[in-house]
Backbone as numpy.savetxt, mean C-alpha at the origin, in Angstrom:
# Nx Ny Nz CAx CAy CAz Cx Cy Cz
-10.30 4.12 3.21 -9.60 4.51 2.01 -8.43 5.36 2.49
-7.12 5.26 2.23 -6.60 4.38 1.04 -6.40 2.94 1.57
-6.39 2.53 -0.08 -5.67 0.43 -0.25 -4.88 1.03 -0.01
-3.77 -0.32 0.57 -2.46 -0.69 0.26 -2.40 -1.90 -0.17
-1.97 -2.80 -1.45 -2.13 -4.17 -1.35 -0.55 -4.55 -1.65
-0.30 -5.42 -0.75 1.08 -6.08 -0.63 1.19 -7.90 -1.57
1.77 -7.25 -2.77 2.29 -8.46 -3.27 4.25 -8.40 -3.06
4.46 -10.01 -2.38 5.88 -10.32 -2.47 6.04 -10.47 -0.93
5.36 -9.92 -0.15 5.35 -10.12 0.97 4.64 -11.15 2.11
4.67 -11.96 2.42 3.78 -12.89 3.23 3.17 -11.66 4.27
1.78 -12.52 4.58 0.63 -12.48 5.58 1.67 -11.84 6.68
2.69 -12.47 7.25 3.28 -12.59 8.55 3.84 -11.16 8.31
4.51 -11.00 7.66 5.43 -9.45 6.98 4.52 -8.56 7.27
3.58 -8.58 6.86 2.72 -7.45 6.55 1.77 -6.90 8.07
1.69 -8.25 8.90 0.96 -7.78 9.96 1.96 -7.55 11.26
3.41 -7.43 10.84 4.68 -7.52 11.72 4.42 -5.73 11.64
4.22 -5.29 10.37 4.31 -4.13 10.22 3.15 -3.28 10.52
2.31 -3.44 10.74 1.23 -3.31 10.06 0.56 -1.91 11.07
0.71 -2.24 12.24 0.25 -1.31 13.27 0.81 0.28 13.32
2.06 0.06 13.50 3.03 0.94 12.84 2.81 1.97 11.89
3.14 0.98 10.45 2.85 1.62 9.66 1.35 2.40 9.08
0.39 1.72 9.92 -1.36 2.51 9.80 -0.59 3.59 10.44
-0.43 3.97 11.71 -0.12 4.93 12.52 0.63 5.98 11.62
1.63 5.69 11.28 2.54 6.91 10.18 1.43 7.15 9.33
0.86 6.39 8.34 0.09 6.47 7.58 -1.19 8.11 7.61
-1.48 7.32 8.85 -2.68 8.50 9.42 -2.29 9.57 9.84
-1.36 9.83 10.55 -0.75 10.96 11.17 -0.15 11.54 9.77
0.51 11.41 8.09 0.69 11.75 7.25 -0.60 12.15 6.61
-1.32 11.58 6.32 -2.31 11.93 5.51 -3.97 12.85 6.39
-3.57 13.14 7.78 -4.71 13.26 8.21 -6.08 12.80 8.38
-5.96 11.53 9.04 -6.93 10.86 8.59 -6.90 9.38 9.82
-7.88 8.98 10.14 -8.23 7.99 11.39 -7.40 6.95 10.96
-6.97 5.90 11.72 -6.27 4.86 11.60 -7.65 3.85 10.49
-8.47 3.52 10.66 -9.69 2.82 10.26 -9.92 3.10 8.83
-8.85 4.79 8.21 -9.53 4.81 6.96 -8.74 3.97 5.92
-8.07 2.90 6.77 -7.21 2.36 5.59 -7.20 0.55 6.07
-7.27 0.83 4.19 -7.57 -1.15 4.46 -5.89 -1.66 3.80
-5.31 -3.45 4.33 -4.67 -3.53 4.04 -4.40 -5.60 3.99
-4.16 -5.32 2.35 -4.60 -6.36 1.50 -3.04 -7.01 1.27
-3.26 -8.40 1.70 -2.01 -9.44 0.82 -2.62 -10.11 -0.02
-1.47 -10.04 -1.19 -1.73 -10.78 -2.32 -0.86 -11.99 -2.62
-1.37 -13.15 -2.53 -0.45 -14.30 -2.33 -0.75 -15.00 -3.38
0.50 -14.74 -4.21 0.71 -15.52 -6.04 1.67 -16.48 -6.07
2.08 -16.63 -7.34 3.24 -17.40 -7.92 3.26 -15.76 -8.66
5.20 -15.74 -8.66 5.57 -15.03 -9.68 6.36 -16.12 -10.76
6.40 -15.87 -11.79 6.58 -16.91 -13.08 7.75 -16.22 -13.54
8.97 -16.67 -13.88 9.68 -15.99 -14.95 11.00 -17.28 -15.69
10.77 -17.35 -17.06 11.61 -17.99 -17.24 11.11 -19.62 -17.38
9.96 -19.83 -17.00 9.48 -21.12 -17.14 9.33 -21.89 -15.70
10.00 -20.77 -14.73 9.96 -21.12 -13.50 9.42 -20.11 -12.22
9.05 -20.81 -10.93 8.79 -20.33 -10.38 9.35 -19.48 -9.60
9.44 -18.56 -9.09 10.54 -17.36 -8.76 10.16 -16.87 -7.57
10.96 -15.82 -6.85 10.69 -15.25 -5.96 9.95 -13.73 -5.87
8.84 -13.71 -5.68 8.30 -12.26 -6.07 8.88 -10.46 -5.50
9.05 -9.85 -6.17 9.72 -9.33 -5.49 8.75 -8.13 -4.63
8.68 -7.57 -3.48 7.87 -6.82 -2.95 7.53 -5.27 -3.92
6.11 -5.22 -3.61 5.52 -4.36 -4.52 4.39 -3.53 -3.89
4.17 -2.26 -3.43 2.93 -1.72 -2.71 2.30 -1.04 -3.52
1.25 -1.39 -3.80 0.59 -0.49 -4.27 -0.74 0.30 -3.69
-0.71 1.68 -3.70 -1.52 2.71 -2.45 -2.52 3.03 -3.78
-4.07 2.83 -3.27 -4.97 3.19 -4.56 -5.60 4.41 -3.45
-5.84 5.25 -3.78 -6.63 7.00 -2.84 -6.70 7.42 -3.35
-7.50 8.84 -3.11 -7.74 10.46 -3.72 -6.17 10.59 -3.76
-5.58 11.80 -4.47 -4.96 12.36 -4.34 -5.13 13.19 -3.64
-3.68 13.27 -2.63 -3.05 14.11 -1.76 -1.96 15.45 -1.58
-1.78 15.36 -2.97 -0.13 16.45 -3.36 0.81 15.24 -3.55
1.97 15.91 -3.80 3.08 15.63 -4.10 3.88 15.18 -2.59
3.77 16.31 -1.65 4.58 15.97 -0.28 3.84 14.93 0.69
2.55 14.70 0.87 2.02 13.69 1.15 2.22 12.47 0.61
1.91 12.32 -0.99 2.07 11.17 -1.66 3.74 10.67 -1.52
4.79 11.78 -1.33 6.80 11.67 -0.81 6.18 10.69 0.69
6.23 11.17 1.21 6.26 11.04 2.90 5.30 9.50 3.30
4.50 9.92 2.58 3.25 8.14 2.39 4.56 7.26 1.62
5.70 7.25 0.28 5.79 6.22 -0.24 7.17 5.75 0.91
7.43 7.08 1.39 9.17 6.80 2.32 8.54 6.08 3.34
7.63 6.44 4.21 6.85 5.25 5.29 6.93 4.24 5.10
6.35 3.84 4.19 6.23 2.52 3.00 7.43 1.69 2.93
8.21 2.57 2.39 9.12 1.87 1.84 10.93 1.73 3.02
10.75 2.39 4.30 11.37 2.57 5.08 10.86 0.96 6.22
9.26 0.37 6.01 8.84 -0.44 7.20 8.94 -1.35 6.30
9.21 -1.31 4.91 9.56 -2.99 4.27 10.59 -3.15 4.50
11.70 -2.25 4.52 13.24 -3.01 4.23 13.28 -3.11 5.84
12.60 -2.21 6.51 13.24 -2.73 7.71 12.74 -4.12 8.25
12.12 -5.37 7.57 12.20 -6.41 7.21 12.83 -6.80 6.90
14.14 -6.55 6.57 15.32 -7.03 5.74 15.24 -7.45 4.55
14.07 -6.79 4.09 14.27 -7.15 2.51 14.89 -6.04 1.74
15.75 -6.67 0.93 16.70 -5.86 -0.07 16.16 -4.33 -0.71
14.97 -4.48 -1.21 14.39 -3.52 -2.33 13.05 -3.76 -1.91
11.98 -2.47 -2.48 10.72 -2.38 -2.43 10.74 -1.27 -3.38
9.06 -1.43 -4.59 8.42 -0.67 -5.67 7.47 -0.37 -4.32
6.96 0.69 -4.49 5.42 1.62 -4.21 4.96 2.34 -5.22
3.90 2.07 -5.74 2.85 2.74 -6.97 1.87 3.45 -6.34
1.21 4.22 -7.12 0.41 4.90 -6.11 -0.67 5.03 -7.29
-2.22 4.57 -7.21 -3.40 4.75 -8.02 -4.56 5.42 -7.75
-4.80 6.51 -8.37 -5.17 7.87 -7.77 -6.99 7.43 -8.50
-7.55 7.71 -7.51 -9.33 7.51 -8.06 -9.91 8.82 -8.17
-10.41 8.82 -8.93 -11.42 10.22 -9.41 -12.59 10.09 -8.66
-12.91 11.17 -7.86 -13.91 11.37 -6.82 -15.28 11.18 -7.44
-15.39 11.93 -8.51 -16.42 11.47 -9.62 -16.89 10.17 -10.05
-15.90 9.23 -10.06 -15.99 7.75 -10.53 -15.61 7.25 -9.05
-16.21 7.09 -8.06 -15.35 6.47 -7.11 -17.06 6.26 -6.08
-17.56 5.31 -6.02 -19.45 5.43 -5.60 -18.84 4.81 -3.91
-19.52 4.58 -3.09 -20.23 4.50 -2.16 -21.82 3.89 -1.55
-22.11 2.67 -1.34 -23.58 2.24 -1.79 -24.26 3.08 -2.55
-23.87 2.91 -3.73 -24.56 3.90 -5.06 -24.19 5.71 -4.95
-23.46 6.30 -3.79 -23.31 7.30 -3.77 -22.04 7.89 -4.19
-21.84 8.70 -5.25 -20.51 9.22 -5.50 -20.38 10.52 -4.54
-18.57 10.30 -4.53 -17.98 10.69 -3.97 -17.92 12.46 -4.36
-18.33 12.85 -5.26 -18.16 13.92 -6.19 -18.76 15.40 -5.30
């Protein structure tokens, strides 16, 4: 923990980056390279009656971290997509309540 799940990006994109960006990741948030999983999501985006090009989208689901962690986690992010040469990148960030968040039946709380 944390997700990252990459829609807009191919398989290949994501594991170009991928080493890298765990590394920033962990060294930001304090935390082992292993505590983070990292998910492609391979759709059709639809618009218009047609099929389109999706545009890249990260979304980070974790505990909350602060404000300067959650800065520094989305600039990582969003600094190892374009340097893919892609134009633009969204990063969302979906914060789980330790309370609601189990473990083979064990909460996190």
């Amino acid at each position: 923990m944390p997700r990252l799940t990459f829609r807009g990006l191919s398989v290949e994109q994501v594991c170009e980056i991928s080493e890298s960006l765990v590394d920033q990741l962990a060294a930001i948030c304090g935390c082992d390279i292993d505590n983070f999983t990292l998910e492609c999501v391979q759709h059709a985006a639809v618009f218009g009656g047609k099929i389109v090009t999706a545009y890249p989208f990260v979304e980070v689901a974790w505990f909350e971290r602060g404000d300067e962690i959650r800065d520094a986690v989305a600039k990582a992010i969003t600094t190892d997509v374009l340097g893919l040469g892609l134009p633009e990148v969204e990063v969302a960030f979906t914060t789980y309540s330790r309370d609601a968040y189990y473990s083979n039946g064990t909460s996190f709380k």
